[in-house]
N, C-alpha and C positions, 0 to 999 in steps of 0.2 A: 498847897494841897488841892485845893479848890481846881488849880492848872490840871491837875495828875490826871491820865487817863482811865483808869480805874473810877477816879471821881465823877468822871462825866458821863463813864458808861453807867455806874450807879445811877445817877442823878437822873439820864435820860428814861431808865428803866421804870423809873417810880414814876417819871412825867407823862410814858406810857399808859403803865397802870391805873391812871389813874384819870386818863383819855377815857379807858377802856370802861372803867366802873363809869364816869358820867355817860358814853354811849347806853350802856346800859340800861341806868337809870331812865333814862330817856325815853328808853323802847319800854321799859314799865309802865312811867308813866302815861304814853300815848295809849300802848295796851290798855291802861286801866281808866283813862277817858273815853275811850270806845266801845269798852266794855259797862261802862257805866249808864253812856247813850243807850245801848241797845237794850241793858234792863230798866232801864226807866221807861223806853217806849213798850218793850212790851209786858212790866204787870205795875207801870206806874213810878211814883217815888218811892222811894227804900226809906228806914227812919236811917236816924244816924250810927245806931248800934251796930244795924245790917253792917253799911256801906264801911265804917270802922274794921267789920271783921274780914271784907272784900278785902281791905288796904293793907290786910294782912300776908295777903297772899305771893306766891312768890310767881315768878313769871311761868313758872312751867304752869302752877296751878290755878294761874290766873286764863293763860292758853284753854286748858281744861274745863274752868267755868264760865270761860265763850261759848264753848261748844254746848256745854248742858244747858246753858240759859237758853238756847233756843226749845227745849222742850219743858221749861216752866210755862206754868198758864197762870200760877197764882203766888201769893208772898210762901206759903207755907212749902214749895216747892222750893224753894232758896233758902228757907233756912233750913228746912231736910238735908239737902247738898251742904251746907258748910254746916251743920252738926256732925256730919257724916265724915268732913274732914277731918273736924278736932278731934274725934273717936279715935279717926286711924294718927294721927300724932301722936296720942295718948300712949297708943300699942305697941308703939314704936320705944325700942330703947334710947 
């Protein structure tokens, strides 16, 4: 079975797959170490809750809270934007 071509097209496809989600992963994580430098330099350290709820995020809306962090000035600006996320989750069916 193992020989059959069927099996190896399977098997390759999952080997793929699965390239694909580690590429992935990867660009999250870099995303989310870069995104973590730039809030840290500009309103300091996060506590762990914060940075917990960041780790949440998914790539599109981690893209998104790159761009807003540039116009935080203080913590209460970060947790507005991600209170504001989990609201619109919530709305969502």
């Amino acid at each position: 079975m193992r020989e059959s071509v069927i099996y190896q097209e399977i098997l390759e496809e999952g080997r793929e797959e699965g390239r694909e989600e580690g590429r992935e992963k990867g660009k999250w994580e870099e995303a989310l170490a870069y995104t973590m430098r730039l809030l840290t330099r500009r309103i300091g350290t996060v506590e762990p809750e914060v940075e917990a709820q960041i780790r949440e995020l998914t790539t599109q809306e981690l893209e998104e809270f790159g761009e807003a962090l540039l116009d935080f000035s203080e913590l209460a600006e970060l947790t507005a934007w991600l209170q504001a996320r989990q609201e619109s989750h919530q709305d969502c069916p």
